[in-house]
N, C-alpha and C positions, 0 to 999 in steps of 0.2 A: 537782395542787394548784389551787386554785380560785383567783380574784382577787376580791374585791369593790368595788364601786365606792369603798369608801372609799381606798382602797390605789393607786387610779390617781394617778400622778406621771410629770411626765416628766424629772420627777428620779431615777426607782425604773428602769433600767431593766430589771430581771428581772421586777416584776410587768407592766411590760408586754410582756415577752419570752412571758411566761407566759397573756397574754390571747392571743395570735398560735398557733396552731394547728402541733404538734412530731411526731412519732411516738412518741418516748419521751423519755426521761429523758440518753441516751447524744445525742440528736437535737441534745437543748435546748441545749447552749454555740454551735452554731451561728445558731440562731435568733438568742439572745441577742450574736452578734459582732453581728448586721445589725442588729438594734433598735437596739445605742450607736450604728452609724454613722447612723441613720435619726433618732436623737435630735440627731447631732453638727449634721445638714440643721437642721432644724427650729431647735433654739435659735441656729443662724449665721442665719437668715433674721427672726427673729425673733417668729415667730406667737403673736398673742397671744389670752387669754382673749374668747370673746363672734366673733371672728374666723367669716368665713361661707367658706370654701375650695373653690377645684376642683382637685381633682387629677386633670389629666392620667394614662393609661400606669398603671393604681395597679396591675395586676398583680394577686397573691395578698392585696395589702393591709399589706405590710408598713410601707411609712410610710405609709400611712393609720391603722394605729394611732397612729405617735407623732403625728401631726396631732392627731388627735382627742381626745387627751391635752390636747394646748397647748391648744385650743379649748376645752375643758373643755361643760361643761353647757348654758351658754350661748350656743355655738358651732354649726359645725356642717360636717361634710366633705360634699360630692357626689365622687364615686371613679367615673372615666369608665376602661372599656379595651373596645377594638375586637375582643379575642381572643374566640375562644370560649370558652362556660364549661367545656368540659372540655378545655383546654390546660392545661399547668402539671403540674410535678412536684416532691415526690412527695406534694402536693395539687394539683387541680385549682385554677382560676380560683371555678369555683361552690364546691366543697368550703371551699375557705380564705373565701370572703364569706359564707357559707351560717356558718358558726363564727362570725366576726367580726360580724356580724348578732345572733346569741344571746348574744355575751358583755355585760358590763357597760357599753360602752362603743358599743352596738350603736345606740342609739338617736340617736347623734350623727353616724351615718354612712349613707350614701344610695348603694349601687352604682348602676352605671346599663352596662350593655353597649352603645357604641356608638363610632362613630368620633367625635371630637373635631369634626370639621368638619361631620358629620350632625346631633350634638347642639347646638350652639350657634345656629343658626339657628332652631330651633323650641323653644328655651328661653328663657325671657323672665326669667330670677331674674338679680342683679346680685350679685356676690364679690367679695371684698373684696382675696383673694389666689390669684392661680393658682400651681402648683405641677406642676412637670416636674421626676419625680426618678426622673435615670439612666433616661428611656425615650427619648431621643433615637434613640438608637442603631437603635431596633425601628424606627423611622419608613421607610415607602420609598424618600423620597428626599428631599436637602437643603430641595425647595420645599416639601415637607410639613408640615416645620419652619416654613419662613415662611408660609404661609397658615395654620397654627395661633396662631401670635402675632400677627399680623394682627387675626386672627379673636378674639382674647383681649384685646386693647390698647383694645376696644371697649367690654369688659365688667369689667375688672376695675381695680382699683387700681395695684397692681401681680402682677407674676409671677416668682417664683424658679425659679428651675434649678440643676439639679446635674447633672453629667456625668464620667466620667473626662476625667481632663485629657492622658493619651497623655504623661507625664510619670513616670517613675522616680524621687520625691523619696528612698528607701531604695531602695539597690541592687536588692534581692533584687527588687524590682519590674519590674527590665527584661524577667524572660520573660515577664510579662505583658503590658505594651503591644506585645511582638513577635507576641506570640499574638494578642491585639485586629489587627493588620496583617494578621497573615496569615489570618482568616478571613475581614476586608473582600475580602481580596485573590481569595478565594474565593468568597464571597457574590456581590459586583458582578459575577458571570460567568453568573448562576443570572438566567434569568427568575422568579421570585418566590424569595420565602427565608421561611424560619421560624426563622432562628439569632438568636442573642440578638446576635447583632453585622450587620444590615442595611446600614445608611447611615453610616459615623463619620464626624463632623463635630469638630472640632478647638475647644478654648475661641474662639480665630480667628475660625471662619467663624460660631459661635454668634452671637457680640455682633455680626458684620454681618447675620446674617438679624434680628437686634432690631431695627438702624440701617433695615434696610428697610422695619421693621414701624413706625417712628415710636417704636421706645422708643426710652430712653438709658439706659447702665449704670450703677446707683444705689452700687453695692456690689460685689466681686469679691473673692474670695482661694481661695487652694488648701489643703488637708490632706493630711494621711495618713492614711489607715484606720485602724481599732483590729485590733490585732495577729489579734482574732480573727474578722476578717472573709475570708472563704474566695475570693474570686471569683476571684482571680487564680489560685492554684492551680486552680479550677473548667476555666476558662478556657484554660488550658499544658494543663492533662490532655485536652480537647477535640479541642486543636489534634493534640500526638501520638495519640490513638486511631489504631486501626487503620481506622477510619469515614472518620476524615478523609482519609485517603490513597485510599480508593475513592472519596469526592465530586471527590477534583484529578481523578481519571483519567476519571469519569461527566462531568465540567461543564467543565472545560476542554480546548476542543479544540486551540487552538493551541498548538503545542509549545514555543515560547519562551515563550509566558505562563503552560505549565504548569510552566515550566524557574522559573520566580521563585516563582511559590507554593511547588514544593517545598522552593527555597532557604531561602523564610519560616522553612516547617516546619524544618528545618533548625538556624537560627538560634535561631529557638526553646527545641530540644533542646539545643545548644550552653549557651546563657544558662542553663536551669534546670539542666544536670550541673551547671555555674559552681557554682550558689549551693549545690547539693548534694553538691557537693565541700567545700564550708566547713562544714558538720554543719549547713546552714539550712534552712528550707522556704521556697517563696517566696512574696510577698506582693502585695497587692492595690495597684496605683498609686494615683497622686496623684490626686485627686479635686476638682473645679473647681468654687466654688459662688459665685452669684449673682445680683443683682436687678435686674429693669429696671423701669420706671417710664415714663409717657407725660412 
């Protein structure tokens, strides 16, 4: 089913679940979980109509739609990521912008392939609002973090973030932030990584890489996901694969630090029987969102 520009709301969020790029129909309620929460970002930060945005980390483009919603006509998103374009599943990076680009909403949005630190230096445009949402994590390392806000506290008005906040507000949440530990736990052993968990940095250390950058925290509160938002499930299935258990044994060589990762793992399984003992599925954490301001 098509969208047309009349129908974009970021109050609607199916039609614009429906602008975002699904495989089928059976696809779409997933889509549709990530859109409310990428709308829940957006109307907690408050982006308004006519708004000029960069968004940091935009991935496949999922809140760059609802951005580009809030900003309306008037507006307008720049969408920076360092990935390749053909990372990402089960659309690429180019595949999902390459879509998002011809939909109705195409022309309020501006991909750009590069590293955040590459591109601001040789870009002279001024924003109104920068936006880091949920790509903390993919960053190599904590300083990464702070030389990108640094680098942003020069340019923009202010800058929102969202991150998991490593917080269980609903039970069923706990085997997820255990899963989030134990691939750090794995990851930081890897000379490079490509997992969706790199660097985890805690609400904590966020707001002092800000304090370092010269912002101050304008705004801060936590949520909880919409019921049908997947990541945390994504995330506990990751950790138990059977993949996982051949990266401890490929990357970690010492035997006591491989003796705790497994443990992770472990725990992990433990916490999701838990909640799957109860007739539950489990659910995606607490989610930290934020603004700083010079």
């Amino acid at each position: 089913m098509s969208v047309s520009a009349a129908c974009i709301s970021i109050d609607d969020p199916e039609s614009l679940a429906r602008i975002y790029p699904h495989q089928n129909e059976k696809h779409f309620p997933i889509v549709l979980g990530q859109m409310r929460q990428r709308i829940q970002l957006v109307k907690t930060w408050g982006i308004q109509p006519g708004e000029r945005v960069l968004e940091i980390g935009c991935g496949q483009g999922d809140c760059t739609v609802a951005l580009a919603a809030a900003v309306g006509n008037s507006g307008h998103v720049t969408a920076i990521d360092p990935a390749s374009l053909d990372y990402g599943s089960p659309y690429t990076l180019g595949e999902a912008q390459a879509h998002l680009r011809a939909s109705p909403i195409g022309s309020r949005i501006t991909f750009e392939q590069a590293d955040p630190l590459a591109f601001l230096p040789r870009n002279t445009e001024t924003y109104t609002t920068a936006v880091l949402a949920q790509c903390i994590w993919y960053f190599a390392s904590p300083s990464t973090l702070s030389a990108i806000l640094s680098a942003l506290a020069l340019r923009v008005q202010r800058i929102c973030v969202s991150e998991y906040a490593l917080v269980a507000g609903d039970p069923r949440a706990a085997p997820h932030v255990l899963a989030v530990l134990a691939q750090a736990a794995l990851e930081c052993r890897k000379p490079t990584s490509e997992s969706n968990v790199r660097t985890v940095m805690a609400p904590r250390e966020i707001r002092s890489a800000a304090e370092v950058a010269g912002l101050r925290t304008v705004s801060e509160e936590r949520i909880v996901p919409p019921e049908d938002m997947y990541d945390g499930r994504w995330e506990v299935g990751a950790v138990l694969a059977d993949e996982f258990e051949s990266e401890i044994r490929e990357s970690v060589a010492n035997e006591r630090e491989r003796a705790v990762v497994f443990a992770m793992r472990d725990a992990v399984r433990s916490a999701a029987d838990s909640v799957k003992l109860k007739g539950e599925s489990v659910h995606t954490m607490d989610i930290w969102i934020a603004t700083f301001a010079k």
